[in-house]
C-alpha positions as CSV (number, residue, x, y, z in Angstrom):
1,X,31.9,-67.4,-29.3
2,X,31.1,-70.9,-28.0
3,X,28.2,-72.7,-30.1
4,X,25.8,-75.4,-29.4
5,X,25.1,-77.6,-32.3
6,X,22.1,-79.8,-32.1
7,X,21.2,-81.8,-35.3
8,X,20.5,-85.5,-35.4
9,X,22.3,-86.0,-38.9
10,X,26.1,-86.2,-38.8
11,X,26.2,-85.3,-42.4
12,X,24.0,-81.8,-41.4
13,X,25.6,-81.3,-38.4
14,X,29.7,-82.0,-40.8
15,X,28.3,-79.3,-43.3
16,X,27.1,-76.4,-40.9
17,X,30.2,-77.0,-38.7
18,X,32.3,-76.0,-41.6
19,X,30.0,-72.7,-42.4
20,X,30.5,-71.8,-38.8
21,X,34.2,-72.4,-39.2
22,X,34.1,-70.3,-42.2
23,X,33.1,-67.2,-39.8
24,X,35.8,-67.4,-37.8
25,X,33.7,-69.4,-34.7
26,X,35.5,-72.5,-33.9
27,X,34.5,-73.2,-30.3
28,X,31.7,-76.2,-31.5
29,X,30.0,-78.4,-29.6
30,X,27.9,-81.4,-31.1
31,X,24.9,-83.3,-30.0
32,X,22.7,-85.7,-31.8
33,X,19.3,-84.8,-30.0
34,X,17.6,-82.7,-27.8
35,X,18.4,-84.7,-24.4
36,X,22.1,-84.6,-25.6
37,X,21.9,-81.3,-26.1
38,X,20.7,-80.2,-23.1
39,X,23.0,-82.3,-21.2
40,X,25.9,-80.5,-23.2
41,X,24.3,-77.2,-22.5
42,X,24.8,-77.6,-18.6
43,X,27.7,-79.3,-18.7
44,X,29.8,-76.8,-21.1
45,X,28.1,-73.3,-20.0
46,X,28.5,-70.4,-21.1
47,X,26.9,-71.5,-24.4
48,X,26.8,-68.1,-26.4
49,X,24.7,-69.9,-29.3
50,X,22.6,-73.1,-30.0
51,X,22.1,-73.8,-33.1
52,X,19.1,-76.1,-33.3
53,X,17.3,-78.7,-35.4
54,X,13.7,-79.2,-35.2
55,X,12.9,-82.7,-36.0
56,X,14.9,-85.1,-34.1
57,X,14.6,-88.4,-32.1
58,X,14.2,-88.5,-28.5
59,X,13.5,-85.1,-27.2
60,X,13.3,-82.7,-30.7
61,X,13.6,-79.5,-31.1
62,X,11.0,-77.4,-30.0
63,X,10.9,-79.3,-26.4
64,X,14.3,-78.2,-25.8
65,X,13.3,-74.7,-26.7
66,X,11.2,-74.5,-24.6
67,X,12.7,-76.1,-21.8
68,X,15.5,-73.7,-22.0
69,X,13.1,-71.0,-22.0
70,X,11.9,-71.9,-18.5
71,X,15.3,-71.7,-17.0
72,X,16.9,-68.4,-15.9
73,X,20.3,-69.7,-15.8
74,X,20.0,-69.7,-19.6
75,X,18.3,-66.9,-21.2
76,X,21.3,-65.2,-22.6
77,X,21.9,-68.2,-25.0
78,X,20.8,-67.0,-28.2
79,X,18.8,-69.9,-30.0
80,X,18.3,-70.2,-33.8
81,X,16.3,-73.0,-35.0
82,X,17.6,-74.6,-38.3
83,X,15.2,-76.6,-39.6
84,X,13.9,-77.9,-42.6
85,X,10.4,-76.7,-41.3
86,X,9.3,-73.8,-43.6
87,X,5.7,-73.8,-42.6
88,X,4.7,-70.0,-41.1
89,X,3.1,-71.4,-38.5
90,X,5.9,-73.2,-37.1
91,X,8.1,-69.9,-37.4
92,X,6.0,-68.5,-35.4
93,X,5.5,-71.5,-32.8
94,X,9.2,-71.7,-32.7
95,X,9.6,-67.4,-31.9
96,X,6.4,-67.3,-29.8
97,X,8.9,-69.9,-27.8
98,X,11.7,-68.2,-27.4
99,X,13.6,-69.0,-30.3
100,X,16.0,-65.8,-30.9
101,X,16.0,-66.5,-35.3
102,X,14.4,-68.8,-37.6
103,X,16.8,-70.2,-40.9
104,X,15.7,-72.9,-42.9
105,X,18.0,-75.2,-43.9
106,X,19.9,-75.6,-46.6
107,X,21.5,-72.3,-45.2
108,X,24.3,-70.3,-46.6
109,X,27.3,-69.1,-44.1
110,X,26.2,-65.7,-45.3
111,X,23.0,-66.1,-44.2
112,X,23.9,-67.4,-40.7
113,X,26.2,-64.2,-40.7
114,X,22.8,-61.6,-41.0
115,X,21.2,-64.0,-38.3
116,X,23.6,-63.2,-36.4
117,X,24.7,-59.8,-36.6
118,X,28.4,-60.3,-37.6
C-alpha cells in the first residue's frame, strides 16, 4: 500500500509516519501542504491512500479534497482526513466531499487500523 501524507507539521507528519510503520505500510510519501500534495499525488500515482490534514497553508485541506474529487484519474485513492477539526459539521463537509473516513487527531495506530479495514 503506497500512502500519501499531507500534514503541514513535521512533528505530526514524524509521529503518524511511525503509526503507519507500525502496520506494516512503509511505502510513505510526505508533503507539507495541499499544492505539495497534489503535485506528489500526480507525480507518484498509484496513490492507494492520502492521509490528510485539514488546516494547512497554501492550499488546505478540504481544497485538495475536493479537487481530487473532480478528477476521474483519481477516485480510487481512498482519502481520510486527519484533523484536529472535531466539529460535526465539518465531518460532514469533509464526507459530503468525498472524504472516504474522518479521524481526529491525536489518533491511535489502532484506530487508523478500523479506518481502514486491516
Amino acid at each position: 500500500m503506497r500512502v500519501l501524507l499531507v500534514d503541514d507539521s513535521v512533528t505530526m507528519r514524524r509521529i503518524q509516519k511511525t503509526q503507519i510503520n507500525s502496520l506494516g505500510i512503509t511505502d510513505v510519501i510526505e508533503a507539507g501542504d495541499g499544492e505539495e500534495a497534489y503535485r506528489k499525488l500526480n507525480e507518484n500515482m498509484p496513490i492507494d491512500l492520502i492521509l490528510l490534514d485539514w488546516n494547512m497553508p497554501v492550499m488546505d485541506g478540504i481544497t485538495l479534497l475536493r479537487k481530487v474529487r473532480t478528477e476521474n484519474k483519481f477516485q480510487a485513492v481512498k482519502i481520510i482526513m486527519c484533523t484536529s477539526e472535531s466539529e460535526k459539521s465539518k465531518v460532514v463537509d469533509a464526507l459530503k466531499s468525498g472524504a472516504n473516513n474522518y479521524l481526529v487527531k491525536p489518533f491511535t495506530p489502532e484506530a487508523l487500523k478500523e479506518k481502514l479495514g486491516i
